[in-house]
ZAMARGU-4260 file (C-alpha; in steps of 0.2 Angstrom, whole numbers, plus 5000, padded with zeros to 4 digits):
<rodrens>
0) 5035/5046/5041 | 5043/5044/5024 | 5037/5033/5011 | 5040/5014/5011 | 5043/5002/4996
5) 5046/4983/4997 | 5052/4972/4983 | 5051/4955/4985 | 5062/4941/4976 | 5053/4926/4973
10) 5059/4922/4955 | 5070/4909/4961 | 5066/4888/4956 | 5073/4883/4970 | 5082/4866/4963
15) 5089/4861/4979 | 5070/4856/4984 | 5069/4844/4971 | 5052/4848/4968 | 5039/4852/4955
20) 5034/4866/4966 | 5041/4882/4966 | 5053/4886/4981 | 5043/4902/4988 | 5027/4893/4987
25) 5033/4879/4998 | 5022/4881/5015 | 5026/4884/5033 | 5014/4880/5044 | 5002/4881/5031
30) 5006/4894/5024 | 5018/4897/5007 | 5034/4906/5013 | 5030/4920/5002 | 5014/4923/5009
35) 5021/4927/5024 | 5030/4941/5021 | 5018/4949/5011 | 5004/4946/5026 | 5021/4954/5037
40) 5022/4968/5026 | 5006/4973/5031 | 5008/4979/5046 | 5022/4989/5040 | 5016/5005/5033
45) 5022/5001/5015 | 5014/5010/5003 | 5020/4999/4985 | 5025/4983/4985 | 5034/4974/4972
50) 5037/4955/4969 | 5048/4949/4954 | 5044/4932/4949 | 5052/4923/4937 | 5051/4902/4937
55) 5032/4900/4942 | 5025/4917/4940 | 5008/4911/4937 | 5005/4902/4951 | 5014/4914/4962
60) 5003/4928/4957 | 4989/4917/4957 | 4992/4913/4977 | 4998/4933/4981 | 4982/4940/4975
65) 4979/4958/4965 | 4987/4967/4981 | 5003/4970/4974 | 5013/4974/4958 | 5025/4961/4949
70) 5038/4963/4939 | 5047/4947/4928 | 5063/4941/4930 | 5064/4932/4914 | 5084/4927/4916
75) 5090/4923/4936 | 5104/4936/4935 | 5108/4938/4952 | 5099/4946/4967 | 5104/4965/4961
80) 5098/4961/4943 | 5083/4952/4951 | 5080/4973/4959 | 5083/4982/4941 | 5068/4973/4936
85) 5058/4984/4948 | 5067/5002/4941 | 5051/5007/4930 | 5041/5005/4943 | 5051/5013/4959
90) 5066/5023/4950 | 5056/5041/4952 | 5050/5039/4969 | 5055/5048/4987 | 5056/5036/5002
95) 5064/5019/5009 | 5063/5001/4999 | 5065/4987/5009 | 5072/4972/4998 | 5067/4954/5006
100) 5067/4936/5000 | 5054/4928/4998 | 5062/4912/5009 | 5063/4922/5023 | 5045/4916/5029
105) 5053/4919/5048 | 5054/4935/5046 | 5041/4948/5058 | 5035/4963/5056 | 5042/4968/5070
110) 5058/4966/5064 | 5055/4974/5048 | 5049/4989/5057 | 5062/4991/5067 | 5076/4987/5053
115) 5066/5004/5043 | 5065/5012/5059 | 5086/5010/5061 | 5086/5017/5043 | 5078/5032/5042
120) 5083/5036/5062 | 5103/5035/5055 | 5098/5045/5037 | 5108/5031/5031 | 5108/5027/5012
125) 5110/5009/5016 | 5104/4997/5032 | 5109/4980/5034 | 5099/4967/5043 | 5112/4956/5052
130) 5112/4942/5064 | 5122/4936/5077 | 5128/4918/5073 | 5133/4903/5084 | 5142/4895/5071
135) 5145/4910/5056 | 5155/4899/5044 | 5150/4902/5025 | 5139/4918/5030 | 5148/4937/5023
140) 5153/4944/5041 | 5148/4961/5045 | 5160/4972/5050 | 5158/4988/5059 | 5168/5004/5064
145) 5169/5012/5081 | 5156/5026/5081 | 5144/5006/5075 | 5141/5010/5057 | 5147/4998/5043
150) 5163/4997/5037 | 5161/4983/5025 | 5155/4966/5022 | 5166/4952/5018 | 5164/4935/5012
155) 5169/4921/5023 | 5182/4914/5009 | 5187/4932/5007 | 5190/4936/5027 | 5206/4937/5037
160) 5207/4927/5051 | 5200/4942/5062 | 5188/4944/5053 | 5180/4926/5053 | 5180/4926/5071
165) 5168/4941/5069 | 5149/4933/5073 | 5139/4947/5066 | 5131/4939/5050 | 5123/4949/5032
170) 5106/4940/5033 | 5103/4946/5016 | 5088/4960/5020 | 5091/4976/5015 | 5083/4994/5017
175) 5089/5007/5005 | 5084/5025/5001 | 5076/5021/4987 | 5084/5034/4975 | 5101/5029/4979
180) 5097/5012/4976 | 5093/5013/4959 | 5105/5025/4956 | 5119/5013/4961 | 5112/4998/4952
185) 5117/5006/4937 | 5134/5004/4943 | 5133/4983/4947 | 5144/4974/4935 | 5143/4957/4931
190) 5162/4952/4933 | 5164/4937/4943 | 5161/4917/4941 | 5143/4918/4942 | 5142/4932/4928
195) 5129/4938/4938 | 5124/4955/4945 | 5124/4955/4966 | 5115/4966/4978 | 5126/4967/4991
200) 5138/4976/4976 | 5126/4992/4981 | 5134/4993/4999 | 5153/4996/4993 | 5148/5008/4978
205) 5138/5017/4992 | 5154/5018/5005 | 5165/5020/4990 | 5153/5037/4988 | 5156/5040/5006
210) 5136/5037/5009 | 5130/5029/5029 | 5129/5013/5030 | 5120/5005/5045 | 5116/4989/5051
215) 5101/4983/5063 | 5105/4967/5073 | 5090/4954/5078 | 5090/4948/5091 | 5083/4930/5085
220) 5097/4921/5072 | 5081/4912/5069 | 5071/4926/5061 | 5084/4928/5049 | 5084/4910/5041
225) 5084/4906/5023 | 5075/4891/5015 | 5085/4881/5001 | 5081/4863/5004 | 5069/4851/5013
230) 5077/4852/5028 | 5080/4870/5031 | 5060/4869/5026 | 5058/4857/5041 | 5068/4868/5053
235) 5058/4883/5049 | 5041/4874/5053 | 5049/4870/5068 | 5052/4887/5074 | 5036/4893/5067
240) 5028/4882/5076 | 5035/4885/5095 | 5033/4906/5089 | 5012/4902/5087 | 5012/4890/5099
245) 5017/4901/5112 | 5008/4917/5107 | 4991/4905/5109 | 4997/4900/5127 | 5002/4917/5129
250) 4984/4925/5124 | 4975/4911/5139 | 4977/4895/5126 | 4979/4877/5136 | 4989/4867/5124
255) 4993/4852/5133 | 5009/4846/5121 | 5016/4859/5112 | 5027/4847/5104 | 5016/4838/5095
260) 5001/4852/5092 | 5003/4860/5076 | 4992/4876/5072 | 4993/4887/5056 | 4996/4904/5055
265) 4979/4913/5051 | 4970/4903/5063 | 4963/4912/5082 | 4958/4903/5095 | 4948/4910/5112
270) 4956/4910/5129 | 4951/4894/5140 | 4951/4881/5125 | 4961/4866/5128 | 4970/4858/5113
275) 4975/4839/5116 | 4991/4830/5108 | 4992/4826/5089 | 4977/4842/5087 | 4980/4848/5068
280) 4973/4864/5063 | 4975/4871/5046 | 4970/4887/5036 | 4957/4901/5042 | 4950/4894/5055
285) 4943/4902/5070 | 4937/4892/5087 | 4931/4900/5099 | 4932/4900/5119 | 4932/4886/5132
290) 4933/4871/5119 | 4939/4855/5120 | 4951/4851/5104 | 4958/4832/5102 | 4966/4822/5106
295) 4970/4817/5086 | 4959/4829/5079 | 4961/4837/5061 | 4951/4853/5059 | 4954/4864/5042
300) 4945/4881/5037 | 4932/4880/5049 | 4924/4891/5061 | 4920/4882/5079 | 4910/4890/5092
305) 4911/4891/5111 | 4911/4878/5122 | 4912/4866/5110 | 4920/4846/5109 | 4929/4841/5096
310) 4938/4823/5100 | 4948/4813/5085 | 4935/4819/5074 | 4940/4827/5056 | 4931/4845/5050
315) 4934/4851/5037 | 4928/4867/5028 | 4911/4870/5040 | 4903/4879/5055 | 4901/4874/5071
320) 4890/4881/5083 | 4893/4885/5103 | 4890/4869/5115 | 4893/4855/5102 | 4899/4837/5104
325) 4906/4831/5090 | 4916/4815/5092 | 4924/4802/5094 | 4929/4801/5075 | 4915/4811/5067
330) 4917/4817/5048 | 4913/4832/5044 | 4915/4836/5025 | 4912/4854/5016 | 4898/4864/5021
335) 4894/4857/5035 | 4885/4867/5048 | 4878/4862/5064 | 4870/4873/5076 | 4872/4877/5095
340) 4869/4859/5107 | 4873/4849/5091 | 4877/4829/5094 | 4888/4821/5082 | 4896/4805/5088
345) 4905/4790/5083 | 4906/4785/5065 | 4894/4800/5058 | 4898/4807/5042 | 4890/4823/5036
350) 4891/4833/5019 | 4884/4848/5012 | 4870/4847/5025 | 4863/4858/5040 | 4859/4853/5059
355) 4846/4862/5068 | 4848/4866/5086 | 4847/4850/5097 | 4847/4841/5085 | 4858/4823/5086
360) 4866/4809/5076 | 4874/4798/5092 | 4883/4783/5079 | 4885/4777/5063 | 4876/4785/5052
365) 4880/4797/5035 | 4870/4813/5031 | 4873/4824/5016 | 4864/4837/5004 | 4850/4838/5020
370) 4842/4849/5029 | 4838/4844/5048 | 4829/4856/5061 | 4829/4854/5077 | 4828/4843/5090
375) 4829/4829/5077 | 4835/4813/5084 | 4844/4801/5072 | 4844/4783/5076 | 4861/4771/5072
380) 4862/4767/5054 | 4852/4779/5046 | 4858/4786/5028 | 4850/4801/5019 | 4851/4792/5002
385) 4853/4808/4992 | 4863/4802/4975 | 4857/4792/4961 | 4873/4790/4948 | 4871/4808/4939
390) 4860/4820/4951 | 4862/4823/4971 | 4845/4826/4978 | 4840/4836/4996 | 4833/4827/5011
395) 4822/4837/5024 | 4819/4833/5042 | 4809/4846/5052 | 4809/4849/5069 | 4806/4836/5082
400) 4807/4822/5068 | 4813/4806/5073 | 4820/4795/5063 | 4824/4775/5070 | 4837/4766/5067
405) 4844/4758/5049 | 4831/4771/5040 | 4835/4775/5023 | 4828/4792/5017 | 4827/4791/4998
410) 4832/4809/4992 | 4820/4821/4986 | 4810/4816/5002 | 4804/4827/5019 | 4799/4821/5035
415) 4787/4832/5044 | 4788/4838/5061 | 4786/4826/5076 | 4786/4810/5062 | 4792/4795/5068
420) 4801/4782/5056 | 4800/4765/5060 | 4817/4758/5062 | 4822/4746/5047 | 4812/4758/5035
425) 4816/4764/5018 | 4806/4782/5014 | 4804/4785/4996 | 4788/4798/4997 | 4785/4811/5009
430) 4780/4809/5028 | 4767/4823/5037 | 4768/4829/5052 | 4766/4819/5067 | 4763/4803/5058
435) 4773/4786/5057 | 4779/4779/5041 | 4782/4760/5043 | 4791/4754/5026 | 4797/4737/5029
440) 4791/4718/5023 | 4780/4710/5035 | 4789/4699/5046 | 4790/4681/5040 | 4791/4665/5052
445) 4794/4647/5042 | 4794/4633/5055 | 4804/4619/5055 | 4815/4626/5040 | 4832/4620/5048
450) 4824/4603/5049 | 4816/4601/5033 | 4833/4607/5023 | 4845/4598/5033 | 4833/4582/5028
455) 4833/4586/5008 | 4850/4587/5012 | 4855/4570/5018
</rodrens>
């Protein structure tokens, strides 16, 4: 196999987004479109990749990580000047380069593989990647001789009217040998409206040399799309969506409307779970098998167990054990984890805290910075009282606790095992094991006090 390179062009603004955030790091399904090619790139043997950034480099290279090299594009001066900024680092080396755009978040690595593949199978000096398109008005038409190579690429306002009816479309992915490239890009000139230095200028020098040229054609149009504005963003979420949704019905996933189900593109999901309409699940999040997701629930960077129930309930950033009922509209904030045979039901909201085994909390209730064993029963009302305006404070409830309803537990405070806390209470010093804490005013009876004040007054 020979060596593999990949430069990415993500230096772009992207003004047609009319947005403060730069165009590449806009997300699909969760995701920011550069990131997917880069994850893509993965599984392509690629031994250097390369982004240039230009508008935003900070905070692209802050969300792409140390995992590749950049190079800055200080001036947009086209897509082939955009490549020049890669010469120090490539111009030496053997192999194939890949050139991709960063708004191509569609893209697999599948077809990147097979585009390389297509390549280096033909010795060409140049591969395009093209596309067959329903409607091809404004894209360069591919055209190609009889033995299938290119013959050359043509802009729509440039083509004959033979050409236009041509379907086959430059998609705007390239694979080069790499030395050739950089060769020819010495030989790009600027002369047109744009004053700008084009990519696509590489192919004709190359056939003007008598080099191969090749094209590979997807099959999906789809794949090949570019993302400029808001709604070629929607679009792309769109198709991103019905490509995840079906791989997680294809690997045993129930999900009951895949219209209105929408799942990122790091998270896995085991075979025999069930996901309900208007399910969200966002980031690295993994659930496991035979659970029951939704209907309406929102789940982020979390890990769920087996077997587990999750309805119209919120989780965000926590761990879920196996045979767990959460729901319906739970709140579980960061770091929450709850072990296996966990209840969490209506109105509970838990933060920063730990549930034992068996333990429960059936309604209305909020739990935070506490530890809870297990087999801990929490009565309706209850509030671990853990903040006092400058420090958060940890509550402890050991196993078999139970705590009645309306208690407030005034943090730093434990409850022993098997203690009982009177409903109504409010615990402000520790309770030992197997003992009840009663922490409420006396009951009060005044006879005849409607009486006496509707006398005073009249």
């Amino acid at each position: 196999m020979m060596n593999r390179f990949a430069v990415i062009l993500a230096a772009g603004k992207g003004t047609r987004m009319k947005s403060d955030l730069y165009k590449v790091l806009h997300p699909v399904c969760g995701k920011p479109m550069v990131q997917h090619i880069v994850d893509q790139l993965k599984g392509c043997n690629v031994e250097k990749v390369i982004a240039v950034v230009g508008h935003g480099a900070d905070k692209v290279k802050e969300q792409l990580g140390s995992g590749l090299s950049y190079v800055l594009q200080e001036e947009q001066l086209g897509t082939g000047h955009a490549v020049m900024q890669a010469d120090d680092i490539l111009k030496n080396d053997k192999g194939t380069t890949i050139v991709l755009c960063g708004d191509t978040p569609l893209l697999t690595k599948d077809t990147i593989n097979a585009l390389i593949e297509e390549h280096e199978n033909k010795k060409a000096k140049a591969t395009i990647l093209t596309a067959v398109a329903d409607d091809p008005t404004g894209y360069g038409r591919v055209i190609r001789d009889s033995t299938g190579m290119v013959s050359k690429i043509v802009e729509h306002k440039d083509a004959t009217e033979a050409e236009r009816e041509e379907k086959e479309i430059n998609t705007g992915t390239y694979c080069f040998d790499n030395e050739a490239l950089f060769q020819a890009l010495k030989n790009v000139g600027n002369d047109n409206v744009q004053g700008e230095y084009y990519l696509p200028d590489v192919i004709e020098i190359l056939q003007q040399q008598g080099e191969v040229v090749a094209a590979y054609e997807t099959r999906d149009f789809n794949e090949t799309m570019g993302v400029n504005d808001r709604v070629a963003l929607s679009l792309a979420e769109k198709h991103m969506k019905r490509r995840i949704n079906e791989q997680m019905m294809v690997n045993g996933v129930t999900i009951i409307d895949p219209d209105n189900t929408y799942i990122s593109a790091d998270t896995v999901i085991g075979r025999d779970t069930v996901l309900y309409p208007g399910t969200m699940i966002q980031g690295n999040t993994m659930i496991g098998e035979g659970c029951i997701i939704g209907p309406h629930s929102e789940i982020k960077d979390s890990k769920i167990g087996n077997g587990t129930t999750v309805k119209q309930s919120v989780v965000h950033d926590s761990h879920v054990g196996n045979e767990v009922n959460i729901g319906p509209y739970s709140h579980l904030r960061p770091l929450t984890h709850l072990k296996d045979g966990v209840r969490v039901g209506n109105f509970v909201e838990l933060k920063k805290m730990t549930m034992g085994e068996g333990s429960k909390a059936s309604h209305l209730s909020y739990l935070g910075d506490a530890e809870i064993g297990n087999n801990v029963n929490i009565g309706c009302g209850s509030i671990t009282v853990n903040y006092d305006g400058k420090n958060k404070y940890l509550t402890k409830i050991e196993d078999g606790a139970f705590i009645g309803c309306n208690s407030n537990l005034i943090a730093p405070v434990t409850v022993g095992p098997q203690a009982y806390v009177a409903a109504g209470s409010t615990i402000t010093e520790d309770v030992p094991g197997e003992s009840l804490a009663i922490a409420r005013q006396r009951q009060t009876i005044k006879e005849g006090y409607i009486k006496d004040k509707n006398s005073k007054e009249n």
